[in-house]
C-alpha positions in Angstrom: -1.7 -12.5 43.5 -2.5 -14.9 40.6 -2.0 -17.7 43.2 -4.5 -16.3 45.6 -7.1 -14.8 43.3 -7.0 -17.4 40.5 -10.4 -17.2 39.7 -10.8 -13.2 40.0 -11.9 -11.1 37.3 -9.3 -8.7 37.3 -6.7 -11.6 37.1 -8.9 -13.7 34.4 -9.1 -10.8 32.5 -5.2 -10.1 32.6 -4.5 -14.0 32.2 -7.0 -13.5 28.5 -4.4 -10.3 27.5 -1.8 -12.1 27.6 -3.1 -14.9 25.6 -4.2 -12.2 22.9 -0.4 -11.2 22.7 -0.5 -14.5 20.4 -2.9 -13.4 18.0 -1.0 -9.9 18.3 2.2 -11.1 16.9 0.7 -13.5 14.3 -1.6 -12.1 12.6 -1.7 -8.1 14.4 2.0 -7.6 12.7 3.0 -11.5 10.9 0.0 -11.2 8.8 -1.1 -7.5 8.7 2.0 -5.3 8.7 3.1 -6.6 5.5 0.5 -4.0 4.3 2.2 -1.6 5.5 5.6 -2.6 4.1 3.6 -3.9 0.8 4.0 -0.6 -1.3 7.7 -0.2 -1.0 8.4 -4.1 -1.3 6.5 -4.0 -4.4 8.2 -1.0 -5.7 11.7 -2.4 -4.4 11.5 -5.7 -5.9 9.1 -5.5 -8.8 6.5 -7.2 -7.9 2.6 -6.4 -10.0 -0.4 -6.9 -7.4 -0.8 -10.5 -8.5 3.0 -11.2 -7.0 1.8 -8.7 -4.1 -1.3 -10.3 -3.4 0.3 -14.0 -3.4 2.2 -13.5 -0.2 -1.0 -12.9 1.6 -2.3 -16.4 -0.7 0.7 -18.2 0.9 0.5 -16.5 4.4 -3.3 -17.5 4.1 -2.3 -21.3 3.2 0.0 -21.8 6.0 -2.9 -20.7 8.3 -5.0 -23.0 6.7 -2.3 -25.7 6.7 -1.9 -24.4 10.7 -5.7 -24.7 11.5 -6.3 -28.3 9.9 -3.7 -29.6 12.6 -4.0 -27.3 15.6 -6.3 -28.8 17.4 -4.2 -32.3 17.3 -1.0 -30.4 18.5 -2.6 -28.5 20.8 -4.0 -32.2 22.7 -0.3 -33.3 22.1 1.5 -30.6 24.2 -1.2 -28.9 25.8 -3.2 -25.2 24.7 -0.6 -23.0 26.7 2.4 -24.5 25.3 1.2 -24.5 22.4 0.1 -20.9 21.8 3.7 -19.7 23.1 5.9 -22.5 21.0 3.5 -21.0 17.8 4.0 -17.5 19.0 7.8 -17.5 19.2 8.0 -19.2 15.5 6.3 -16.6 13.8 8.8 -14.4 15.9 11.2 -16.3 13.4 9.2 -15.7 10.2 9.8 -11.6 10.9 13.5 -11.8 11.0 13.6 -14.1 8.0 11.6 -11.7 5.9 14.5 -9.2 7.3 16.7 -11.4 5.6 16.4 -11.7 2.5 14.4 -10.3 -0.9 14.4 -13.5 -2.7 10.5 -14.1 -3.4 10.7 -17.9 -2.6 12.4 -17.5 0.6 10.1 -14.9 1.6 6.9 -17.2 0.1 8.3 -19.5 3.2 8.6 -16.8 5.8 4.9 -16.0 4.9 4.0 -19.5 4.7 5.2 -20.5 8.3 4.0 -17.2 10.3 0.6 -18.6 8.7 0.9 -22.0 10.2 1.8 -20.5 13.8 -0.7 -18.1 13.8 -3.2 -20.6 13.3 -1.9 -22.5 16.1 -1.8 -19.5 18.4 -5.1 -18.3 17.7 -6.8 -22.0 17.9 -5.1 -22.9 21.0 -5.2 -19.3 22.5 -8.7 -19.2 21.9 -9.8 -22.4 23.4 -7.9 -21.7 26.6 -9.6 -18.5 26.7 -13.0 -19.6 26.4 -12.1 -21.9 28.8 -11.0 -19.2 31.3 -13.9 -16.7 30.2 -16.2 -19.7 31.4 -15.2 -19.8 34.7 -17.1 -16.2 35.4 -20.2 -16.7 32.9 -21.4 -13.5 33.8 -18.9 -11.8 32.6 -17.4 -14.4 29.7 -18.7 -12.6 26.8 -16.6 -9.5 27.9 -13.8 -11.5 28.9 -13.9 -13.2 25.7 -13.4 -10.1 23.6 -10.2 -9.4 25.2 -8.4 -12.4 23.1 -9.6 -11.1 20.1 -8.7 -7.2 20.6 -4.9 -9.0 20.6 -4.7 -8.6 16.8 -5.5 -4.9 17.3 -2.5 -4.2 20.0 -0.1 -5.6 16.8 -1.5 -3.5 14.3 -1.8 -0.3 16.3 1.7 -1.1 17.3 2.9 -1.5 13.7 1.1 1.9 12.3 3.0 3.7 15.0 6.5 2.5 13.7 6.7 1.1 10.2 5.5 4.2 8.2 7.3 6.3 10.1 10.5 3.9 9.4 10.0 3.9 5.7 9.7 7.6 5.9 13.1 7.8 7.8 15.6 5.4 6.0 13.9 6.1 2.7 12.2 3.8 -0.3 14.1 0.0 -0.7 14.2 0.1 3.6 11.5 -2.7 3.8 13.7 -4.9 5.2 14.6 -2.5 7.8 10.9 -2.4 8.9 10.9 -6.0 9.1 13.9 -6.0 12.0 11.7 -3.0 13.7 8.9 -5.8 13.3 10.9 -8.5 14.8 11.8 -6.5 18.0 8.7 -5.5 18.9 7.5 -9.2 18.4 9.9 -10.2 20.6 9.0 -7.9 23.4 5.2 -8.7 23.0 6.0 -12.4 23.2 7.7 -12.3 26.4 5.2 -11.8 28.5 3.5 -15.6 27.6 6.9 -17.4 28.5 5.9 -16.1 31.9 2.8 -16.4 32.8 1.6 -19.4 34.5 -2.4 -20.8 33.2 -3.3 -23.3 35.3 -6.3 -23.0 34.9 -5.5 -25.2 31.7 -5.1 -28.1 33.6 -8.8 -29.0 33.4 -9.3 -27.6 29.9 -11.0 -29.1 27.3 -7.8 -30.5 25.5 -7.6 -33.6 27.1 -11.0 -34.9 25.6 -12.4 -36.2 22.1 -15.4 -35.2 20.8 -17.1 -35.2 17.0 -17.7 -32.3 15.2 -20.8 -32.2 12.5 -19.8 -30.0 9.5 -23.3 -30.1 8.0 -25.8 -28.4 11.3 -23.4 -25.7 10.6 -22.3 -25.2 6.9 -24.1 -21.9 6.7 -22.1 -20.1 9.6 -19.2 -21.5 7.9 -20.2 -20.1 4.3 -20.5 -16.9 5.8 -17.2 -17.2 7.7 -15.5 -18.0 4.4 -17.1 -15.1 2.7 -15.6 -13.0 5.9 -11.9 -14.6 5.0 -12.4 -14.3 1.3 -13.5 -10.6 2.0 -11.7 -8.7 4.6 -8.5 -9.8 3.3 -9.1 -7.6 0.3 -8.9 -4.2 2.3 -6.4 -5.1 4.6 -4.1 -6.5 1.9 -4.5 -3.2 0.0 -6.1 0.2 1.7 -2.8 1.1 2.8 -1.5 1.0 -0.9 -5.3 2.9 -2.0 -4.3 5.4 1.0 -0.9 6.3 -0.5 -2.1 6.4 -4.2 -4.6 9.0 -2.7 -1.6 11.0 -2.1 -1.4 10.2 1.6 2.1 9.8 3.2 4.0 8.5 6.4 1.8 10.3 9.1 -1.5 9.5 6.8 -0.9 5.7 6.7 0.1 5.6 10.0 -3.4 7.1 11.9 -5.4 5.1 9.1 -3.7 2.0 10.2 -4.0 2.6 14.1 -7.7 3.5 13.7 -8.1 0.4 12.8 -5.9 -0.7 15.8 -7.7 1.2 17.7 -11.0 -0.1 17.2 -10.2 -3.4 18.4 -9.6 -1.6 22.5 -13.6 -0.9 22.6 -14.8 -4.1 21.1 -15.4 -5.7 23.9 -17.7 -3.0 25.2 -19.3 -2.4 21.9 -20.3 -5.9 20.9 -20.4 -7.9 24.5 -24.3 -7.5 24.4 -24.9 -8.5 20.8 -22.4 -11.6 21.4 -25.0 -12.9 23.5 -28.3 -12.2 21.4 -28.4 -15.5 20.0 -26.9 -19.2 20.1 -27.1 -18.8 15.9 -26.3 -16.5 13.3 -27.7 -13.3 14.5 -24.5 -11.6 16.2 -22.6 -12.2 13.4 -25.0 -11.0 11.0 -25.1 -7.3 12.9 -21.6 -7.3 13.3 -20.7 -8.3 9.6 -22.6 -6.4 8.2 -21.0 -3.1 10.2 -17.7 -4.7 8.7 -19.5 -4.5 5.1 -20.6 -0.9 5.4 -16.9 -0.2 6.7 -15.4 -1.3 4.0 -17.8 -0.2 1.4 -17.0 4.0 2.7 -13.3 4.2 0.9 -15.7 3.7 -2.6 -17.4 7.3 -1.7 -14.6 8.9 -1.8 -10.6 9.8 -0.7 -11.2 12.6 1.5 -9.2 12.0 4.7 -12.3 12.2 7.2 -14.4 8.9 4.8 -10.9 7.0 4.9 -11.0 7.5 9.2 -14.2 6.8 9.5 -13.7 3.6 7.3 -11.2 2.3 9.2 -12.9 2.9 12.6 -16.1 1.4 11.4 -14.2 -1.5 9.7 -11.8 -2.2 12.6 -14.6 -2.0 15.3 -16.5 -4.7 13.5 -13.9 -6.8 11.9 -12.6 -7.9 15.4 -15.9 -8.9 16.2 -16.8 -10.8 14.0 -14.4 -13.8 15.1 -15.4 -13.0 18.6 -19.2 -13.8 17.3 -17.5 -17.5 16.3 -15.9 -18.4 19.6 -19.4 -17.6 21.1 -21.0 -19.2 18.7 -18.8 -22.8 19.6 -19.0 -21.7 23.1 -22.9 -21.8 22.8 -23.5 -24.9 20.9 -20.9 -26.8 22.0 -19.8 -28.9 25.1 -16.1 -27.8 26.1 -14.4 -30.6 25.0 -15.4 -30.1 21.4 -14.2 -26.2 21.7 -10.5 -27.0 20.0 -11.8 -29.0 17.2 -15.1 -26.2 16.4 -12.9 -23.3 16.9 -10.2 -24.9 14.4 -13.3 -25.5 12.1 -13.8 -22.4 12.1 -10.6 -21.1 11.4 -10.6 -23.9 8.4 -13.4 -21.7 6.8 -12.3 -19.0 7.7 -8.1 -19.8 5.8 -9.8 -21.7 2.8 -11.8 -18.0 2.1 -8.3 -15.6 2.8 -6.0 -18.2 0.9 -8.6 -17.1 -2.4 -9.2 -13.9 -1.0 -5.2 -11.8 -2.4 -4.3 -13.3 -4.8 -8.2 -13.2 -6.9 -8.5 -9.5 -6.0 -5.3 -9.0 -7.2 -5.2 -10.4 -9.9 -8.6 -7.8 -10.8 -6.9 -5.3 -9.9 -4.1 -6.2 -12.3 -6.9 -6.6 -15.3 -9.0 -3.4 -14.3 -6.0 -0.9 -13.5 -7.3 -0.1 -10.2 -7.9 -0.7 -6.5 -11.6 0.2 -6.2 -12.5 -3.0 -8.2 -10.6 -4.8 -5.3 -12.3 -2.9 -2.6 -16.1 -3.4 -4.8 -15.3 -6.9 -4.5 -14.4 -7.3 -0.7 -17.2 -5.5 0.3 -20.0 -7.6 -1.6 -18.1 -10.8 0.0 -18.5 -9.3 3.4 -22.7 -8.1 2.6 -23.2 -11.7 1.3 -21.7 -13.1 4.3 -23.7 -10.8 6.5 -27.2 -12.2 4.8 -26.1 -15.6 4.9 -25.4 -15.9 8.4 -28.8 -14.6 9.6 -29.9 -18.5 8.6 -28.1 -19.7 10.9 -30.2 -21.3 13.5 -29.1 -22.7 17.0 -28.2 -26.5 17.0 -30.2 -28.7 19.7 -28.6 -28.5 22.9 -25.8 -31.0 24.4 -24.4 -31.4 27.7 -20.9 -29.4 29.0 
């Protein structure tokens, strides 16, 4: 079928799934299940939030680290082989956090799933906006599929690792991280087999210069976004179970968020295409804000769902309003090197973003100074990208 409908929507729209399974296992369950594994590791091995916050600092490094050269390995071997080889390595990083509880082996673990996440997301995003292009009518939608992927891994990781923990009882962390590992493995499979040829005339092949200063307000705001979500992801599972809720109540607030991400693309396909500046992401971050802000009102269980539903419907979006953002302003060719620009601003703000709100949390005693913090960062974003205006426009 792929071979005679190449170009078809419905097979477009599966070949963009399956390139979302990258971002699914790197950052869906390599970068955001450890929240869900945080509270017992930190109880199992000692750790204060500072130590607990850290691993998120060092995932968000590697990430960086991954992003400042993705766009040169992604020319080198190409953007499909490059999202798959990335994909299978942070396969890797799960089992070695199985491994072992030695904090500088696990600092590593954290620290490479980073760097092929990064990878995956850069080159799985340009070859996506690449194949969304092809149907323009429909390549905001088609877009939005990609960046659901992170949603599949945390929805996927709510519905196991609580419910693990619960089973084999406190100090089974590690156990969690094999559960991890599994399913990473069977969500990776599918992008050793599908073919993208459509890659052949992709925009890897070419050189073209990006400008930092046209657009050092939409990056601002994007670090702000880094800096700030990172705070209630790290943590609100941790605030959830100090509010007294257990295995099933960290589980459904966890795949609301995961939830979210499946009507994204229906939600936010119109406002992705409001504007060629800062406007989309301006709406759509400041949803994210208010999302975040709801936990501060109170604990009851109905606030912390609505949170997370309002936070995850957003929060996906927001990096979808980037991609659109490049994919407006840009010629094709330049997509790998904006996109990983992007994702520069984006790692410098989440490498801050742990290990400064926890080390508040440390000083003040509680969690609510971390989650006051990360949603200011997301409102300042929000304001900051609405003066964003369109660059001049270039040839594709």
């Amino acid at each position: 079928m792929n071979q005679r409908h190449p170009t078809s929507p419905a097979n477009l729209a599966w070949l963009i799934l399956i390139l979302s399974l990258a971002p699914t296992v790197g950052l869906g369950i390599g970068r955001f299940a450890y929240s869900l594994v945080l509270p017992d590791m930190r109880d199992s091995l000692g750790w204060s939030y500072s130590a607990a916050g850290f691993m998120n600092t060092i995932n968000a490094a590697g990430y960086l680290g991954g992003a400042l050269f993705a766009a040169s390995v992604a020319k080198r071997f190409g953007l499909a082989a490059s999202a798959r080889w990335a994909t299978a390595a942070a396969v890797l990083s799960l089992a070695l956090c199985a491994l072992t509880g030695n904090f500088i082996v696990l600092s590593f673990a954290r620290l490479l799933v980073g760097i092929a996440a990064a990878i995956g997301f850069v080159a799985g995003g340009a070859l996506a906006a690449t194949i969304a292009q092809s149907q323009p009518a429909r390549s905001n939608f088609l877009l939005s599929l990609f960046y659901a992927g992170p949603g599949i891994g945390i929805l996927s990781s709510g519905l196991v690792a609580p419910f693990v923990l619960q089973y084999f009882g406190p100090g089974s962390w590690w156990i969690v991280w094999w559960a991890m590992t599994l399913l990473a493995i069977v969500l990776t499979a599918p992008m050793f087999l599908a073919r993208f040829d459509i890659e052949a005339n992709g925009p890897q092949t070419a050189k073209a210069r990006f400008a930092i200063r046209p657009v050092i307000i939409f990056l601002a705001a994007y670090f702000l976004f880094g800096a700030g979500y990172i705070a209630y992801m790290t943590f609100m599972i941790a605030y959830v179970r100090d509010a007294g809720g257990g295995a099933a109540a960290q589980s459904a607030f966890w795949s609301l968020i995961g939830l979210s991400a499946f009507v994204t693309p229906w939600i936010w396909r119109q406002t992705l295409g409001l504007d060629r500046g800062g406007l989309s992401m301006t709406i759509i971050l400041g949803v994210n804000a208010i999302g975040a802000a709801m936990p501060l009102l109170g604990h009851s269980p109905l606030l912390l769902g609505l949170s997370a539903l309002v936070f995850g419907v957003a929060f996906f979006a927001v990096v979808a309003s980037t991609t659109a953002f490049v994919r407006f302003n840009y010629p094709s060719e330049a997509w790998p090197t904006a996109i990983a620009a992007m994702t520069i601003s984006f790692g410098i703000g989440q490498t801050l973003g742990p290990i400064v709100v926890g080390a508040i949390t440390d000083a003040m005693g509680s969690l609510s100074y971390a989650l006051n913090v990360s949603a200011a960062m997301l409102a300042v974003g929000a304001i900051l990208s609405a003066f964003q205006r369109p660059l001049p426009r270039v040839p594709s």
